[in-house]
N, C-alpha and C positions, 0 to 999 in steps of 0.2 A: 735476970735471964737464965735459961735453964742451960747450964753446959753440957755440950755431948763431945765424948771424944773424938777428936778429928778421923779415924781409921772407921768406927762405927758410923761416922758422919757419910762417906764416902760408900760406905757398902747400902746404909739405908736408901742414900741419892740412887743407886742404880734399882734397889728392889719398888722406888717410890716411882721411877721413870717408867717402870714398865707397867706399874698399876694403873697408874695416870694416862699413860696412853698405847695402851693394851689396845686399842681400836684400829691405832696407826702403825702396826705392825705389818710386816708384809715378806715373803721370804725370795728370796735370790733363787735362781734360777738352775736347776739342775743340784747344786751344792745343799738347798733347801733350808739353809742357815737363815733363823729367824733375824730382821733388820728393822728399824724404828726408820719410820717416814710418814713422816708428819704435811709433807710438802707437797702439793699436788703438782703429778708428773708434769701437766699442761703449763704450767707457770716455770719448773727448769726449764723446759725443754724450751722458751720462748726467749726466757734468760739467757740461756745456753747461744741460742742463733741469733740474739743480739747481741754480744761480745763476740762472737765469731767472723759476724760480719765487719766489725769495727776493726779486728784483729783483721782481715781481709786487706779492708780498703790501706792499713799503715804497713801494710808486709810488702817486702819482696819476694810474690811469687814464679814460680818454674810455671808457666801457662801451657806448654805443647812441648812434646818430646819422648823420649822414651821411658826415661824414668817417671815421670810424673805418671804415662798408660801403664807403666808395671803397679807403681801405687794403688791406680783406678782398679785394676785388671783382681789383683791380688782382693784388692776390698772386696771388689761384688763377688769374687768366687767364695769370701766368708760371708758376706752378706747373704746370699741364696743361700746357702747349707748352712746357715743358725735359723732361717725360717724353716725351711725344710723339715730339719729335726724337728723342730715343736710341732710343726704341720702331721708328721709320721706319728710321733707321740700322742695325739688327740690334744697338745693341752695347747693353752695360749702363747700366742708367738710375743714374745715381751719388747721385740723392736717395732711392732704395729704401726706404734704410731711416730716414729722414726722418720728422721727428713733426709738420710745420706747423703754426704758430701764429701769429697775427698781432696785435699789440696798439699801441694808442695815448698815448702819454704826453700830460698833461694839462698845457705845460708852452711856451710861445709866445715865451719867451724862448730857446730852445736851436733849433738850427737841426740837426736832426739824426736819422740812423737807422744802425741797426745789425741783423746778421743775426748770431746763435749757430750753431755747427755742429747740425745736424741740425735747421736749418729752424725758428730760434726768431725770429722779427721783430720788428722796434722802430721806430716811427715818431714824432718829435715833432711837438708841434701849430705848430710853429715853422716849421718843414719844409714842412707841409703850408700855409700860410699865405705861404711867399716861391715856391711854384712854382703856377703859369699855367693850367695842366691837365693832365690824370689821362698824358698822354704822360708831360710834365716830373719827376712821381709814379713813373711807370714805369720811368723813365730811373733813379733811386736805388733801388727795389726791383731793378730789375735788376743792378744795382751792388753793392747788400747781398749778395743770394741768391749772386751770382756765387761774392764770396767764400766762403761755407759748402760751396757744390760744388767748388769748385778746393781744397776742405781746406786754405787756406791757415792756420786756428787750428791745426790738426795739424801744419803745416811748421815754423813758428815755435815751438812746442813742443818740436817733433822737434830742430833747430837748438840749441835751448837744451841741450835735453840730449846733445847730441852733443860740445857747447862742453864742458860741465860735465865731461865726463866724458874728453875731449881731455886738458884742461890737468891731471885727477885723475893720466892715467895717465902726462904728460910728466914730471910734476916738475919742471915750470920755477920757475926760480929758487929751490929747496928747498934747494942749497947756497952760495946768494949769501948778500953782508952785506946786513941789513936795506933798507939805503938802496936798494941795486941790486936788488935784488927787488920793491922798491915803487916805484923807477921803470921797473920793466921790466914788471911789471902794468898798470901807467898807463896805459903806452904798449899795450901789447897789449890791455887791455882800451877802451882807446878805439877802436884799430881794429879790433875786435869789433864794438863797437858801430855804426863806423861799417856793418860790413858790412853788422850787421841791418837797419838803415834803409835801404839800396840794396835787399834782399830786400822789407822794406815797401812801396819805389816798385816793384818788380818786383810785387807784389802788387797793386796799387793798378792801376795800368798794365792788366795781366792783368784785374782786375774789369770795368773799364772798357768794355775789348771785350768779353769775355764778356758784360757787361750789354746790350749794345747790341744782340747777337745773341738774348740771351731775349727783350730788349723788342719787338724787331720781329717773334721767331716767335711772340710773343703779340698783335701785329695793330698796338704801338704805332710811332709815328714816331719814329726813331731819329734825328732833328736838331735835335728838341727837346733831348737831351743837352748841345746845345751853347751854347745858348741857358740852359738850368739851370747848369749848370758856370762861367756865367758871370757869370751871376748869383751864385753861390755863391762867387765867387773876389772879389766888393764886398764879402764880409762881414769879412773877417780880413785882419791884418797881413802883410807880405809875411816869411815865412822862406825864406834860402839852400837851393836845391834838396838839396844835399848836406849838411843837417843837419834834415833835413825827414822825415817818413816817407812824407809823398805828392809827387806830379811835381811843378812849379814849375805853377801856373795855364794861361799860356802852353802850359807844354809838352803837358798836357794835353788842354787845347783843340784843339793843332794834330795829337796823336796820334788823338783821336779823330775830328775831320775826317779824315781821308786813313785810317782804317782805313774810316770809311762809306764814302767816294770809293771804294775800289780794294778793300779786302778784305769788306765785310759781305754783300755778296749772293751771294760765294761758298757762308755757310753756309744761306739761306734763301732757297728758292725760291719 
């Protein structure tokens, strides 16, 4: 078997992913950063509203009330003005084919929200209890939603399979002795791993501004972000940026100041 060194192995795997599927490229929205997606949107997006609904039927949800309409209220004010803008710009609206739904978890211990591809939301009552005003609110639905338009669940899917299907057709280590096979795994699947979670801060990062630019073309203050984030960075442990899936607090903090400073009124006039 022909050896290659592991660091050369690893850089070949990404110049080899993108040759091999240079078709299923596709670029995020606004940001224009090239993405691997291999996974046809109609099949998440069907994925996505069937764990949603299953997540539904086993939750304790908030069904009528004030907070739950601030939720709804907030969403569809981002909802209208991310179409809008695309609609203004001539290009394609990327939530098209989007099923919006907006729901409340009944649940003041969890500090938390989440958005499914094709437009499935999830807010805890945790969440809504540590931010200030419906800004601070918009600033995480902005954040959520972002993610679902940037298809970042398709990327990280896409990725997976791309790996999976990399190391199928290398035969790495297929003719090593045991031991050297499964430390050369080790080793190459840690730095897999490490890579995914730099993709997850890439993600994270990307949400971030992109939230920032729905929240403000939906009327909200986009420096309450900084003020929530900051809040939100008292609640937990500190983990190493680089064994992290999201930016260090700090880093955070200071990207999203200086994208408001210098890039956000670029996209909203």
């Amino acid at each position: 078997m022909y050896n290659i060194n592991r660091r050369k192995f690893l850089g070949y795997f990404g110049c080899g992913c993108c040759s091999l599927i240079l078709p299923s490229c596709s670029t995020v929205p606004i940001t224009e950063r090239k993405q691997l997606s291999i996974i046809p949107e109609s099949r998440i997006n069907r994925q996505a509203a069937s764990s949603y609904e299953k997540f539904r039927l086993k939750t304790k949800l908030i069904t009528k009330g004030n907070e739950l309409n601030e939720v709804k209220q907030i969403g569809k004010k981002i909802e209208y003005a991310v179409s809008a803008f695309f609609e203004n710009k001539g290009q394609e609206d990327p939530t098209k084919n989007f099923s919006w739904d907006y729901i409340l978890v009944d649940n003041d211990k969890v500090v938390n929200a989440w958005c499914m591809p094709g437009g499935k939301v999830c807010f805890y009552t945790g969440l809504i209890d540590l931010a200030d005003n419906d800004d601070q609110i918009a600033a995480v639905m902005g954040h959520e939603v972002a993610h679902a338009i940037a298809k970042h669940g398709n990327e990280r899917m896409s990725q997976q399979m791309a790996l999976n299907g990399i190391m199928k057709l290398s035969g790495v280590g297929q003719q090593d002795s045991t031991q050297t096979k499964t430390v050369f795994d080790y080793v190459f699947s840690g730095s897999a791993t490490l890579g995914m979670l730099k993709f997850s801060r890439v993600h994270e990062t990307e949400s971030d501004k992109l939230g920032l630019v729905f929240m403000k073309l939906a009327g909200y203050d986009a420096n309450e972000s900084i003020a929530f984030w900051k809040k939100m960075s008292e609640q937990g442990g500190f983990v190493p940026q680089i064994l992290s899936t999201h930016p260090s607090d700090q880093t955070r903090v200071n990207d999203l100041q200086e994208f408001i400073d210098t890039e956000l009124d670029n996209y909203v006039d």
